[in-house]
N, C-alpha and C positions, 0 to 999 in steps of 0.2 A: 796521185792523180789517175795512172791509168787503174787501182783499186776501184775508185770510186766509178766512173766510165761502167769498169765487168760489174758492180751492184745494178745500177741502174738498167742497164742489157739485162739482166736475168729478172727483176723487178716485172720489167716490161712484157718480156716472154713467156711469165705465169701469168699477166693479166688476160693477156692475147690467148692464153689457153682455158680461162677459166669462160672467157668471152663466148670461146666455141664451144665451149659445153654448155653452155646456157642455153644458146640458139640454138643449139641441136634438140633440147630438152622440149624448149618451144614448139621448134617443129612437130614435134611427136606429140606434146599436148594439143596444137591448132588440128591435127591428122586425128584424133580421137575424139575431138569436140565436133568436126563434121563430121565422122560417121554417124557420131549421138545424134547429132543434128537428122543427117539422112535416115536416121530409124524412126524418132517423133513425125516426120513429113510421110511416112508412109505408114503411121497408125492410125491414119485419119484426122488428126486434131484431137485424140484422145487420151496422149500422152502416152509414155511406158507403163504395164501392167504393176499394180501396185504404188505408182507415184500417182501425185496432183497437180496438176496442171498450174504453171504459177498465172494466166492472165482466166482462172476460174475463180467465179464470184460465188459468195456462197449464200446462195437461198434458203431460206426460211418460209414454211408455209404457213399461212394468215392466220393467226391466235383465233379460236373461236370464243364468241363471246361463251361466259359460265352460263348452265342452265340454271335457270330461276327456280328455285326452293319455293314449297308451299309456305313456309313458314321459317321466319331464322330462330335460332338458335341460341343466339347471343343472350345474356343475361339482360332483363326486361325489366325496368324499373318500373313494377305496377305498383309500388307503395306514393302515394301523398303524404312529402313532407309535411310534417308538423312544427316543423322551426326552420329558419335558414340560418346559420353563420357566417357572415362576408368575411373572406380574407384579404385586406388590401395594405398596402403599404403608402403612411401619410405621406411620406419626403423621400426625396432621393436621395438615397445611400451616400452618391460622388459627390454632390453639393449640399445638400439639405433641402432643396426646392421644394416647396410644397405640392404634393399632387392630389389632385381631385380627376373622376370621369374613371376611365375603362372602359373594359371588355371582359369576357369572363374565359380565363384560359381554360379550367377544365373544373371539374364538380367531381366530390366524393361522397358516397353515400355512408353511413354509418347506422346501422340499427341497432336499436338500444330499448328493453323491457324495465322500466322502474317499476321500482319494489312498492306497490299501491299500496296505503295502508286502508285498513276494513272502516266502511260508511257502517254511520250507527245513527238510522232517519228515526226521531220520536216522534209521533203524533199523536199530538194534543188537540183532544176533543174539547171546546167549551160550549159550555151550556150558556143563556142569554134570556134574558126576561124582556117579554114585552112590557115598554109602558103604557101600553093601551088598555089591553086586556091583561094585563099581570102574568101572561103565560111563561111557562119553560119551553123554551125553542133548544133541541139537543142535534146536530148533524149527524145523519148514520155516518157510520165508520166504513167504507168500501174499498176494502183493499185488492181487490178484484184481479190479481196478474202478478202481484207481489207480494203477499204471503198468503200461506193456505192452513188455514185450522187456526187455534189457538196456539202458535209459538212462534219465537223469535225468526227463526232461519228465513230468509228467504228464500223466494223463486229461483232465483241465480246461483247462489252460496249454495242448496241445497242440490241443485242440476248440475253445479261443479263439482260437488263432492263424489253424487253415485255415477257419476260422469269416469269420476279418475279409476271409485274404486270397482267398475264392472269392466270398461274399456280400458284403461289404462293397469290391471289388475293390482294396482297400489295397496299395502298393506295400510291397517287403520295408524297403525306410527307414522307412518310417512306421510299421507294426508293431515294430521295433526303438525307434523314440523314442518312441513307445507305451508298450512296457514299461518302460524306461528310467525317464519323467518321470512315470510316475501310479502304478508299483510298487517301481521299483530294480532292475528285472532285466536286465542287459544279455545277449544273445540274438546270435551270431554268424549273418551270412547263409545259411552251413552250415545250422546248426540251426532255423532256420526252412524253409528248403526239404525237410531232412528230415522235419521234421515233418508236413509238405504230402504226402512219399513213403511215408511210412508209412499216412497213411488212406487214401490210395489202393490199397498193397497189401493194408489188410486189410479194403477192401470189394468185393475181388472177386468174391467171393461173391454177395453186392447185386449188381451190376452186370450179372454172369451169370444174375439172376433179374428185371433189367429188362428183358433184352434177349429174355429168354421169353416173359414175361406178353407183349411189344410183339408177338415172331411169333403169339402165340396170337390175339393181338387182332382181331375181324372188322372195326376201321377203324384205318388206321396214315396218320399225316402224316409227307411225306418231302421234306426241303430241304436244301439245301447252301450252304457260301459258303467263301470264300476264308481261306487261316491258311498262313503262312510258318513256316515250321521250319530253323533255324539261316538263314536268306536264302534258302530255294528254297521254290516255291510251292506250294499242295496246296490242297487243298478240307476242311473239316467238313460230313460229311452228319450230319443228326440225326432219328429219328423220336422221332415222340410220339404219344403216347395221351393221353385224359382225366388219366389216375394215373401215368402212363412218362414220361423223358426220357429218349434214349439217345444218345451222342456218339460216334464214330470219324472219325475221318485216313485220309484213302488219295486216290488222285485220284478227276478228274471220272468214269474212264469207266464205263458201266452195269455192270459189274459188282460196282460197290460196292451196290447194290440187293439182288443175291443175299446178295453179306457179310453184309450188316445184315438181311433177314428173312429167307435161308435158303432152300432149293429149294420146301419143302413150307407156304408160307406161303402160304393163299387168300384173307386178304381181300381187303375194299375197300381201294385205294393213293390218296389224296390227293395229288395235285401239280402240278405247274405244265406247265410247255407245252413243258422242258428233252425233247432228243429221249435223253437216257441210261435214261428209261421207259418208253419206247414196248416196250420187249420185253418188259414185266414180264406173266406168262403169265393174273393172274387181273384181275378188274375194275378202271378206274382213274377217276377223277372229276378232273377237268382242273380246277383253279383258276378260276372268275368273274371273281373280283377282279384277275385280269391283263387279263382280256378288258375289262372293263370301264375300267379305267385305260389300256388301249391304245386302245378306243374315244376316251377325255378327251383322248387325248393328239391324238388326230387330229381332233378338233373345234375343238381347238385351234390346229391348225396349221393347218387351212382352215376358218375363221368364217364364207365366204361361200359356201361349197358348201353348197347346198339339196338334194341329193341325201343327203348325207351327214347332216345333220342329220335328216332324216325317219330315213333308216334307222338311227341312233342312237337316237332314242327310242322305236322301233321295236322296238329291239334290249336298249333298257333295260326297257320294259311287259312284253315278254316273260322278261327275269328276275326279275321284280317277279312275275308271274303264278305262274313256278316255282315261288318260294321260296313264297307265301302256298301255295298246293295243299295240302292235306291230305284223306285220308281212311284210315278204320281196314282197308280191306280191300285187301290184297296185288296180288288180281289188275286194280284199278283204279287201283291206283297205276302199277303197269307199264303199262297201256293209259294212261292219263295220259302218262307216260314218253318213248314211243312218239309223242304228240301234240304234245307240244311238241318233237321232233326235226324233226318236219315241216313245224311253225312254224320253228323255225331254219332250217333246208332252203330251204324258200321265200323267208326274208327276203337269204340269201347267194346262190342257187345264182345269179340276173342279174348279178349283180358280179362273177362269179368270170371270166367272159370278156368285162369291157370293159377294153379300156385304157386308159381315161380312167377308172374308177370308183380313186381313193385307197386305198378299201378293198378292194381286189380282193383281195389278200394275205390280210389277217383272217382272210376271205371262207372262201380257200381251206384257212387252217389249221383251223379250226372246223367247214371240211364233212371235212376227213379223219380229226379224229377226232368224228365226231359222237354214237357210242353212248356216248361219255365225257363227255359234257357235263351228261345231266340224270339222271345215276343216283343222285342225291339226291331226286329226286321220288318213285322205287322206294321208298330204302332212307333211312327218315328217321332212321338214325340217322348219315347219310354228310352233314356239312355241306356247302353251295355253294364253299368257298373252303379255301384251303390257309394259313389265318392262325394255326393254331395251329400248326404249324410254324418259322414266321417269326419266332413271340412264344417260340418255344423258344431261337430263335435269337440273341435281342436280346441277351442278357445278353452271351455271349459274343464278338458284334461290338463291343461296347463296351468289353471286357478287349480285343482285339485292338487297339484303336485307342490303349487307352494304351500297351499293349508290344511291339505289331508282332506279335507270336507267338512261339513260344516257343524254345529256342535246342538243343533234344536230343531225339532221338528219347524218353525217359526221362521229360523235363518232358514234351512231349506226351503220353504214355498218360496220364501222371497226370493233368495238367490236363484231358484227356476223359473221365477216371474221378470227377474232381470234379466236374466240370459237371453229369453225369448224374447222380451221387448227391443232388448237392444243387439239384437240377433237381427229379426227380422228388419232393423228400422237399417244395422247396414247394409243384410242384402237388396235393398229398397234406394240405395243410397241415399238416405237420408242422413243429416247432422246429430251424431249423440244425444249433443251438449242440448240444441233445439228442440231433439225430439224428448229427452227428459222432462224440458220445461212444458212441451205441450201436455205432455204426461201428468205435469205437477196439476196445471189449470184447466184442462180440459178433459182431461182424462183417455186422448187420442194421441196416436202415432202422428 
C-alpha cells in the first residue's frame, strides 16, 4: 500500500514538471511571435523583406485581346467535293432503337487522283443525198481546238506530253510508262518526239516575236554554256529580258552577239568579262558578281596577304556604296557614275605594275574596261550582275546533264524553240500546260 501511494507521488511530480516546461516553452514562443508581430507593424504593411504577405491578393493584368492576322493560316479547303459519304449509325448500340435525323460532328477530307483511262472520240463524217435535187450533202470536218494537222494526238495529250517533257524534264521512258500505267495509252518513241516537233514548228511565230520584243529591249542579258550536238561541241547563248527567254546554238565566237540582237540593237548589254563582247558597238555593264567571286577566290588562296585583304574590302565597300546610290535626277547620277570610276581607278591603278601584288591581273582587267563597270549607277534600270542570264540558263544545264545534248541538228532547234517558249511563258507567269495549248492552236504565248 504505501509502494503504491510513493508510484503515484512521483507519477504526479513528472507530470507537474513536464507542465512547467511546456509553459515556459509557450512563453518564449508567444515573446517571439510579438516581436514578429512588432517588426511586420513597423514595415508598413509590407511584410518582411523576401516574404508574402498572406492577406495579398494576387493580380493579374487584363489579357489583351490577339492582334488580328491579315490572313490565317490554317489549312483552307478550296477543293469542291465531288462526292459526299455520310457516316451514320442506323440503331442504337444499348438497345437497338432505330435512329434517324442528326448533326454533323465533324467532316474529313480525303483527296484521291483516279487512274483516267485515255478517250478515243471517232468522228464520223456521213455524206446524205438529197431527195429533191439528188445531191451529195458532205459536213466539213472542223476540228478547230482539238487536233492540229493530220494525226491522231490531240490538243491536250500532246500539251501534256511537251508539258512534262521540257518542264517537267522527264525522260521519253517515263512519259511512255506514264501513259501506259495511269491511262492505257501506249505512245511509241516516234510519237512522243513528234509531238515535241510539232510545238515547236508551230510556235515560230512566238519565238520570232521573243527574239523582237528582246532586240527592242533597252537592257538585254547575255550568257552562254556549253551543249553537244550529236558528240561535237557548241555553246547555247541565251538572252533574257524581265518577260523574254531566247535560246540559239552556234559556237563561242562574237559573232553570235549580232545573230541574237541584230546590227541595229542599242541597248544596255549585260555580261560577263568573256572577250566575244568587247566589240559589241553600244553600252555594256560587266558582271560584279564575277569580280567579286574572283576577288573570294583570291582571298582565299592567300589568307595572309595583308595587302590583299585591305584592298578587298576596299573593293567590296565600294560595291556596296554603288549599288545603295540613288537619286531621281539623271545628270547626278552620271556625275556619281563618273566618281566612283575614279574610286576604282585609284583602288587598282598601284597594283597594276607590282609584281608581287596577286591581284595585279584583276587590277588590269577592270582598269581596261572601266566605263563598264558602274553604268548601273547612271541607268537604274541596268542591274550590277549578269544573274538573270545564268538563272535563264539553269534549266537547261540541267536537261544537259541528264542527256548530254541532243543528237540532231532537228532536235536541237526544237529543243531551243522550247526552252525559249516555255522560258519566257514562266517568266510571264503564265500556265505551261495552257500556254502549250495556245501554242498548239494559235500559235501564241
Amino acid at each position: 500500500m504505501d509502494e503504491t501511494l510513493d508510484l503515484e507521488t512521483a507519477s504526479r511530480a513528472a507530470l507537474l514538471a513536464l507542465i512547467a516546461a511546456q509553459q515556459q516553452t509557450i512563453a518564449t514562443l508567444e515573446g517571439r511571435v510579438g516581436e514578429l508581430e512588432r517588426r511586420l507593424g513597423s514595415s508598413g504593411g509590407k511584410g518582411m523583406p523576401g516574404t508574402k504577405p498572406a492577406a495579398a491578393t494576387r493580380t493579374t493584368a487584363p489579357r489583351q485581346a490577339r492582334k488580328r492576322r491579315d490572313r490565317g493560316y490554317g489549312r483552307v479547303r478550296s477543293l469542291t467535293p465531288t462526292q459526299r459519304v455520310v457516316h451514320a449509325t442506323e440503331q442504337c448500340p444499348a438497345c437497338t432503337t432505330p435512329l434517324i435525323g442528326g448533326w454533323v460532328e465533324r467532316r474529313r477530307e480525303v483527296i484521291e487522283l483516279p487512274a483516267a483511262p485515255v478517250q478515243v472520240t471517232e468522228h464520223i463524217v456521213l455524206s446524205r443525198r438529197c431527195p429533191t435535187c439528188h445531191g451529195t450533202v458532205t459536213p466539213p470536218l472542223d476540228l478547230t481546238g482539238v487536233v492540229v494537222g493530220k494525226q491522231r494526238l490531240g490538243v491536250g495529250l500532246q500539251s501534256l506530253i511537251v508539258t512534262l517533257r521540257e518542264v517537267g524534264r522527264w525522260p521519253v521512258a517515263q512519259i511512255q510508262w506514264y501513259l501506259q500505267t495511269l491511262h492505257g495509252l501506249h505512245l511509241s518513241t516516234g510519237a512522243i518526239v513528234a509531238a515535241c516537233h510539232r510545238v515547236a514548228a508551230a510556235g515560230q511565230t512566238a519565238l520570232q516575236q521573243i527574239r523582237d520584243a528582246i532586240r527592242a529591249s533597252p537592257v538585254v542579258h547575255l550568257d552562254e554554256t556549253g551543249w553537244r550536238e550529236n558528240g561535237v561541241n557548241g555553246y547555247v547563248w541565251t538572252a533574257s529580258t524581265p518577260t523574254e527567254r531566247y535560246f540559239v546554238r552556234g559556237s563561242r565566237a562574237g559573232a553570235m552577239v549580232e545573230a541574237i540582237l541584230g546590227e541595229a540593237t542599242t541597248g544596255v548589254l549585260c555580261c560577263d568579262g568573256y572577250a566575244g563582247y568587247h566589240h559589241y558597238a553600244g553600252r555594256k555593264q560587266r558582271c560584279w558578281a564575277h569580280v567579286l567571286r574572283d576577288i573570294h577566290d583570291l582571298t582565299g588562296a592567300y589568307p595572309d596577304d595583308r595587302a590583299l585583304g585591305r584592298w578587298a574590302r576596299r573593293m567590296q565597300r565600294l560595291y556596296a556604296a554603288a549599288v545603295a546610290f540613288e537619286h531621281p535626277d539623271a545628270r547626278v547620277r552620271l556625275r556619281a557614275q563618273r566618281r566612283f570610276e575614279q574610286r576604282l581607278e585609284r583602288l587598282c591603278r598601284p597594283f597594276t605594275t607590282d609584281p608581287l601584288a596577286v591581284q595585279a591581273k584583276r587590277c588590269r582587267t577592270l582598269l581596261r574596261h572601266l566605263p563598264e563597270r558602274f553604268v548601273f549607277v547612271a541607268e537604274p534600270a541596268v542591274p550590277p550582275d549578269n544573274n538573270a542570264a545564268e538563272r535563264s540558263l539553269r534549266p537547261l544545264v540541267t536537261t544537259r546533264k541528264i542527256s548530254g545534248g541532243t543528237r540532231s541538228p532537228h532536235g536541237t532547234a526544237t529543243r531551243m524553240t522550247l526552252t525559249s517558249l516555255f522560258g519566257t511563258a514562266r517568266v510571264r507567269g503564265l500556265d505551261p500546260l495552257l500556254t502549250c495549248a495556245s501554242v498548239l492552236t494559235t500559235g501564241q504565248l
